[in-house]
C-alpha positions in Angstrom: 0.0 0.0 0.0 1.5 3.2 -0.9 0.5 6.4 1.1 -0.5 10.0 -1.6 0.6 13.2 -0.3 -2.3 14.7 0.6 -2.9 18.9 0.9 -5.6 19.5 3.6 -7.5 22.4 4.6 -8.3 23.7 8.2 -9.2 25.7 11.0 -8.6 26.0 14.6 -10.7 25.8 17.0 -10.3 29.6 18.9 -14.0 29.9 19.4 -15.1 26.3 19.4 -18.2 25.8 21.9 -21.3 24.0 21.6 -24.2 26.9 22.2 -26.9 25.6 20.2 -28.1 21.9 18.9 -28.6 21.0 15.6 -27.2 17.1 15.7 -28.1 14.5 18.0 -24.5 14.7 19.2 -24.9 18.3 20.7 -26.1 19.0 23.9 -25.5 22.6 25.1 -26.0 22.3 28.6 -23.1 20.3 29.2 -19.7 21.8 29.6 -16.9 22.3 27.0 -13.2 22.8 27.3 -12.0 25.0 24.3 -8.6 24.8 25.3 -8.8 20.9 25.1 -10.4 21.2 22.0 -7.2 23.4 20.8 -5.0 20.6 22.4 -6.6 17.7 20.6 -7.0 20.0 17.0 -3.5 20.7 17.3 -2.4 16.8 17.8 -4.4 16.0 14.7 -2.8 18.8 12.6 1.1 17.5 14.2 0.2 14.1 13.0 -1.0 15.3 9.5 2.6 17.2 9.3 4.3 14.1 10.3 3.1 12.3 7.8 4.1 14.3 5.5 1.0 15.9 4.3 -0.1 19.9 4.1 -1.9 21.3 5.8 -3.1 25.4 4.9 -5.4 26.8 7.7 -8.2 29.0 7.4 -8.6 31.6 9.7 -11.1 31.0 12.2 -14.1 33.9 12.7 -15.8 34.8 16.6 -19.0 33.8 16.5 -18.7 30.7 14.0 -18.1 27.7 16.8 -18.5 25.2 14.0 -16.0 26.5 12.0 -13.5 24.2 12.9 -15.5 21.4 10.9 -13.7 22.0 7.9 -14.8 19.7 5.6 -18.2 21.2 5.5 -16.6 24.3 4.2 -16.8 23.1 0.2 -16.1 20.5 -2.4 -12.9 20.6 -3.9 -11.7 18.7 -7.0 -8.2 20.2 -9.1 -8.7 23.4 -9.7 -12.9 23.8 -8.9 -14.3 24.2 -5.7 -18.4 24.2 -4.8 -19.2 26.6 -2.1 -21.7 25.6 0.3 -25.2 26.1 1.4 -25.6 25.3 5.1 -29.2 23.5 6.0 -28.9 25.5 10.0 -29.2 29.1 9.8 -26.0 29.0 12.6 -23.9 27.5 10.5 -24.7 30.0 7.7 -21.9 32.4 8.1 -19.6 30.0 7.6 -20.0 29.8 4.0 -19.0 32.8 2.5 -15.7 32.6 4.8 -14.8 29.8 3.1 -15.9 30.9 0.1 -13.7 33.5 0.1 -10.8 31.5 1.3 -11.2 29.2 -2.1 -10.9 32.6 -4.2 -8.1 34.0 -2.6 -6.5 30.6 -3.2 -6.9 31.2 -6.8 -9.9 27.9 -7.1 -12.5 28.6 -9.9 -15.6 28.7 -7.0 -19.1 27.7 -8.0 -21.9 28.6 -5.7 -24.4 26.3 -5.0 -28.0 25.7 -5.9 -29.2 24.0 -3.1 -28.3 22.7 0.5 -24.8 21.1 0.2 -22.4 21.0 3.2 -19.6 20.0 1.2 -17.2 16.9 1.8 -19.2 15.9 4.8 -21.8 14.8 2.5 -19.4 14.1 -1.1 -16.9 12.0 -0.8 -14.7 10.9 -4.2 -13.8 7.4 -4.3 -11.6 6.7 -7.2 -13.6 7.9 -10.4 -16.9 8.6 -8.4 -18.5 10.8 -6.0 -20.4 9.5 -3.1 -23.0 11.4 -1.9 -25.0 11.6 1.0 -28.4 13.2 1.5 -31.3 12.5 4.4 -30.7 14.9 6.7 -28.5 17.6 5.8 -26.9 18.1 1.6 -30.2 18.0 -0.2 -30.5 15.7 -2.9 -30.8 17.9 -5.6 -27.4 19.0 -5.2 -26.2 16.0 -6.5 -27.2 17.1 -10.2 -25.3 19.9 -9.5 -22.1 18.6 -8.7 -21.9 15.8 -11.5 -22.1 19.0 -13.7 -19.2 20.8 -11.8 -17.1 17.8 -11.8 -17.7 15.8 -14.7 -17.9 12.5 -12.4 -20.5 9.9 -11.8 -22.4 10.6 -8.6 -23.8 7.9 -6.5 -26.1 9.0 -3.9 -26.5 7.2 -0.6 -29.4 7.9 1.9 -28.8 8.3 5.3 -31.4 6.8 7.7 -30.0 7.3 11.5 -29.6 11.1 12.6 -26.7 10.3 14.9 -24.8 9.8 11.4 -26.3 13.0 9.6 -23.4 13.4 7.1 -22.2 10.5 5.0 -18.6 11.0 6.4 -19.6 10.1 9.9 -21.1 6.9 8.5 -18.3 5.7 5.6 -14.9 6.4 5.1 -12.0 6.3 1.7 -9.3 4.0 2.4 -8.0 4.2 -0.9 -9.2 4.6 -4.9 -10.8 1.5 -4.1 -11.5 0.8 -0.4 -14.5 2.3 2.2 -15.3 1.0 5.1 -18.8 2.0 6.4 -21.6 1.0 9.0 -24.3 -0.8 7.1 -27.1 0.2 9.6 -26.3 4.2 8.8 -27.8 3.3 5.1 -31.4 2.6 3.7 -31.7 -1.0 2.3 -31.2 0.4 -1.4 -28.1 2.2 -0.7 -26.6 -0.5 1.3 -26.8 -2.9 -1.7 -25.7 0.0 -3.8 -22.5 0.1 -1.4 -22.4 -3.8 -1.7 -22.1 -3.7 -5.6 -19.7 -1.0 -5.6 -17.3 -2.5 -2.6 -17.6 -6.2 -2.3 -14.5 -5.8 -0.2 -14.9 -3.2 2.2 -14.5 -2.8 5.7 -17.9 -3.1 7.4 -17.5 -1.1 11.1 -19.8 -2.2 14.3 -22.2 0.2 16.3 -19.9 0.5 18.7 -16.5 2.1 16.8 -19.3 4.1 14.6 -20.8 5.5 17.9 -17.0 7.1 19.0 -16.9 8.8 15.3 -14.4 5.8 14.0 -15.7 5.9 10.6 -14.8 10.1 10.4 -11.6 8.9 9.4 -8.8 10.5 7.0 -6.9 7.7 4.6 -4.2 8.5 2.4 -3.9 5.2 0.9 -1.8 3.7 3.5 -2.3 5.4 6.9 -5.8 6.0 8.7 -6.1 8.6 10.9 -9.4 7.8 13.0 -10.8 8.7 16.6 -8.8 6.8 19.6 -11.5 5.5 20.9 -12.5 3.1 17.9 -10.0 0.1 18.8 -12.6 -2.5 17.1 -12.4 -0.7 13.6 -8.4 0.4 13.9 -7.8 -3.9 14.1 -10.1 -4.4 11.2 -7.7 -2.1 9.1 -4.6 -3.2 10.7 -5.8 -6.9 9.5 -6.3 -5.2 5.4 -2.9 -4.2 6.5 -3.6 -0.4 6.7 -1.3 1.4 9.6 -3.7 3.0 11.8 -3.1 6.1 13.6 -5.2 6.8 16.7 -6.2 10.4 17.6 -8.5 12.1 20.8 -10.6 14.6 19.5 -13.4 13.6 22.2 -14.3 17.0 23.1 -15.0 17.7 19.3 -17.0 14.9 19.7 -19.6 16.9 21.7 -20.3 19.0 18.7 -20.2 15.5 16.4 -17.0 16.3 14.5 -14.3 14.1 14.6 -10.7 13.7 12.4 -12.8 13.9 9.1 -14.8 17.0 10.1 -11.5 18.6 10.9 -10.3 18.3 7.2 -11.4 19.3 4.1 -9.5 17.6 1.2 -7.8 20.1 -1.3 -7.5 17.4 -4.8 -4.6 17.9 -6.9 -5.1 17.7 -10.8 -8.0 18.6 -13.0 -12.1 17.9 -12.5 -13.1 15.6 -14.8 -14.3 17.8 -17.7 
């Protein structure tokens, strides 16, 4: 297995809290330690660095405690980018700061038609996108980005809100390799995900419920929450080197490594 350099995008948690609830991980009334969260961000960038990836930050805006879940910040593919359109007016702001990041950074930006909250819900698996829709990126968005990217779009529905984006519910290994929890899926799309990946990694309730499937691959490596030791064996077994990370008190806000960390693609969109 051969590891890709990978270029990331994200941003720090300064004003990470959880204030309001709009997932079923959320719960305001309990506390929050911001400075933990900094800690455990910071561990996750470190090991990104380590492993010889980039990582380019965003600057992160007062107000926006979400922020940090970068991977809801856009789509990006070569040289395009699709903004987003947030489905929770407190999210909202977030867009056009990320939208303007994408500019500045010289990507050809397309603005979307509908709710899409980027890479949580579109995830590109060799040649095609996997989308998610049932709760948050609506599906008519997925029209949208076959258009902007030029490839095929499979669309997954989502069925339990503790896994409201697809990337809490399925991971990339590789060009070729998920792993995902069959019980996040309706019966269509898990025999849609069958078809497609007769040899994936199927995760248990129990590593899906600590976050382990909001993971980061690179081909070889597999960055995924600590606390999912069931799924890290799995991968170590398909001979993947697994790489263990606390990010519990992003947890509280339902992010984990894969929130964190929005892909920036190398090469061209498909078109």
């Amino acid at each position: 297995m051969d590891a890709t350099s990978q270029r990331f995008l994200m941003c720090r948690p300064t004003y990470f809290a959880v204030d309001y609830a709009i997932n079923p991980w959320m719960d305001p009334t309990a506390p929050v330690d911001t400075a933990l969260a900094i800690r455990q961000w910071e561990q996750l960038r470190r090991t990104y660095l380590d492993l010889g990836h980039t990582v380019e930050l965003i600057d992160p805006v007062a107000g926006l405690p979400d922020m940090v879940f970068a991977a809801n910040g856009g789509t990006v593919i070569g040289d395009r980018a699709m903004a987003v359109q947030f489905r929770d007016p407190q999210r909202a702001d977030e867009a056009p700061a990320y939208r303007a990041w994408f500019e500045a950074a010289g990507f050809e930006v397309y603005d979307p038609k509908h709710v899409n909250e980027g890479e949580g819900d579109v995830l590109l698996v060799g040649d095609h996108l996997l989308a998610g829709t049932g709760f948050r990126t609506a599906h008519a968005s997925h029209a949208q980005l076959q258009e902007v990217f030029g490839h095929p779009v499979v669309t997954l529905q989502l069925v339990d809100p503790r896994f409201y984006h697809l990337d809490t519910a399925l991971t990339v290994l590789d060009e070729r390799t998920v792993a995902y929890l069959p019980e996040a899926f309706s019966p269509g799309s898990r025999a849609v995900l069958r078809r497609l990946f007769p040899d994936a990694v199927h995760a248990t309730m129990a590593d899906a419920e600590v976050l382990g499937l909001n993971a980061v691959g690179d081909g070889r490596h597999v960055v995924l929450p600590a606390q999912a030791t069931g799924l890290a064996a799995k991968l170590r077994d398909r001979g993947y080197q697994t790489i263990g990370v606390d990010l519990s008190e992003l947890r509280k806000a339902g992010g984990g490594p894969k929130c964190c960390t929005l892909r920036l693609r190398q090469g061209k969109a498909s078109q």
